[in-house]
N, C-alpha and C positions, 0 to 999 in steps of 0.2 A: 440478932443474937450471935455472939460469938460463938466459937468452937466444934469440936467434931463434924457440924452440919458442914460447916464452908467446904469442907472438902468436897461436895457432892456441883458444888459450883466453879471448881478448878479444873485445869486441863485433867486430862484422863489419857494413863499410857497403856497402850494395849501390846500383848506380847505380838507382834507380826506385824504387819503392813496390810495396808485395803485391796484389793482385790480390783483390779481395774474392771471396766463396765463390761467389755467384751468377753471377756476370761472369766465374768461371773455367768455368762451366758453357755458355756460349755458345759456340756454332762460329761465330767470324767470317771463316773462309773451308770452308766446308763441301766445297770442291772438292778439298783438301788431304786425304789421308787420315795425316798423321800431324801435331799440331800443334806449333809451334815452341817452343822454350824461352825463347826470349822473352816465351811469351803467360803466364808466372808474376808477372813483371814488370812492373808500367806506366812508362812513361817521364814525363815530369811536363808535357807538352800531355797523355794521355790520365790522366792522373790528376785532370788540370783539368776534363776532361768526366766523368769519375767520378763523380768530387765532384758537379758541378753535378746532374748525373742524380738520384744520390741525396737533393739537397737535392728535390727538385725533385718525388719520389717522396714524401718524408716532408711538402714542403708540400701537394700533391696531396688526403694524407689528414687526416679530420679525426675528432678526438675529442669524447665527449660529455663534456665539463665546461667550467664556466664559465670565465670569461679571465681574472674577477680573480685563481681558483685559478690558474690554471694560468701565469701569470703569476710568480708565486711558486713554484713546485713546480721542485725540480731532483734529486728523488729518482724520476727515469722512469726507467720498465721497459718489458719487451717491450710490457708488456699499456695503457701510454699511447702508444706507439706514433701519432704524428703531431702536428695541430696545433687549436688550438679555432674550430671554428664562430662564424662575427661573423654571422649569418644575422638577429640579433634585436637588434644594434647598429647602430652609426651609424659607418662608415668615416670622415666627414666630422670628428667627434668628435677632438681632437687625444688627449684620456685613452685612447680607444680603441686610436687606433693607438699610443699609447707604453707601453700594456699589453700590444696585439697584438706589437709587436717587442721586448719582455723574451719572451713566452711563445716566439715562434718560436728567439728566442737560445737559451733553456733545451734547446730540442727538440732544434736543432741539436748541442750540446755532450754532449745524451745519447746521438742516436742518428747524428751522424756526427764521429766523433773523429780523422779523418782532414784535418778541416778545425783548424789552432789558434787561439787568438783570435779566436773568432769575436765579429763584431760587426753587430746586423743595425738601417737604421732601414728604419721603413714611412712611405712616401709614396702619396699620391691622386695617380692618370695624370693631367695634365695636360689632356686633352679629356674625360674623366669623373671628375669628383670623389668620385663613391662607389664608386669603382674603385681599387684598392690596388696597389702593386707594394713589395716588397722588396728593396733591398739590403745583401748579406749580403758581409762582407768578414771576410778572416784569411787566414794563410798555412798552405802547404801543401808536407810536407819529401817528397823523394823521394832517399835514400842523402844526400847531406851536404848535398845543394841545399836550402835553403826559400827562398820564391818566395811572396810577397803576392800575394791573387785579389780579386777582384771579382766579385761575382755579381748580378745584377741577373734579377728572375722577378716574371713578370705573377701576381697572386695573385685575378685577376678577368678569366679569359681571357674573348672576346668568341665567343659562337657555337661554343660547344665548342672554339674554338682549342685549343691547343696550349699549355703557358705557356711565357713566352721565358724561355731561361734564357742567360745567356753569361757564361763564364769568363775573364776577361781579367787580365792581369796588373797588376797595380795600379803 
């Protein structure tokens, strides 16, 4: 039978984004003994900070393979899992950094698909040259909204800092 029903058989758009599996595992009001149904949901400012978290977490870690591979590689699995070590390179290097920013593009498209069109360049911080920060830019849908981000992360924090990450709408 045609009409009204079929819609119950079609896509369905939710206002927000899914809640990755980890982030559903978090008590962000522990004072609360029962949690909201909201908290399945992100709305698309806390999906901006997702995202960035996660970018932020996969740059964090590093792999041991080289950059020209990895550069090239868009066949990652759990077990590449991060980014390659520039420990024995030269930041300063313009090939470096535009091999390092194909590798972190790859990384990103494997292991955060919540981000689309990603597109990332790496630049030298401005008061240290052999000091790297990336910008990581694409859009991000949450139920029929998508919404360009901006991500900007220190990738040579100072003194164990913190890397900056910010999510800004482009």
């Amino acid at each position: 039978m045609a009409g009204s029903d079929d819609r119950r058989f079609g896509p369905r758009v939710f206002n927000g984004a899914p809640v990755p599996l980890f982030e559903r595992l978090l008590d962000l009001d522990p004072a609360r003994s029962v949690d909201l149904a909201d908290a399945r949901r992100l709305s698309l400012p806390d999906l901006r900070i997702s995202v960035g978290r996660a970018i932020g977490r996969l740059f964090d870690t590093r792999r041991p393979e080289a950059l020209a591979v990895s550069a090239d590689r868009t066949d990652l699995t759990v077990l590449d899992y991060g980014i390659p070590d520039l420990g024995t390179l030269s930041p300063a290097d313009p090939e470096v950094r535009r091999l390092f920013a194909k590798a972190l593009r790859n990384a990103i498209r494997a292991f955060e698909p919540r981000l689309r069109n990603a597109g990332v360049e790496v630049h030298a911080l401005p008061d240290r040259p052999h000091a790297l920060y990336a910008r990581v830019t694409g859009s991000l849908a949450a139920g029929d909204v998508v919404e360009p981000v901006v991500y900007e992360l220190n990738l040579a924090p100072a003194d164990g800092a913190e890397e900056v990450e910010r999510g800004v709408a482009a």
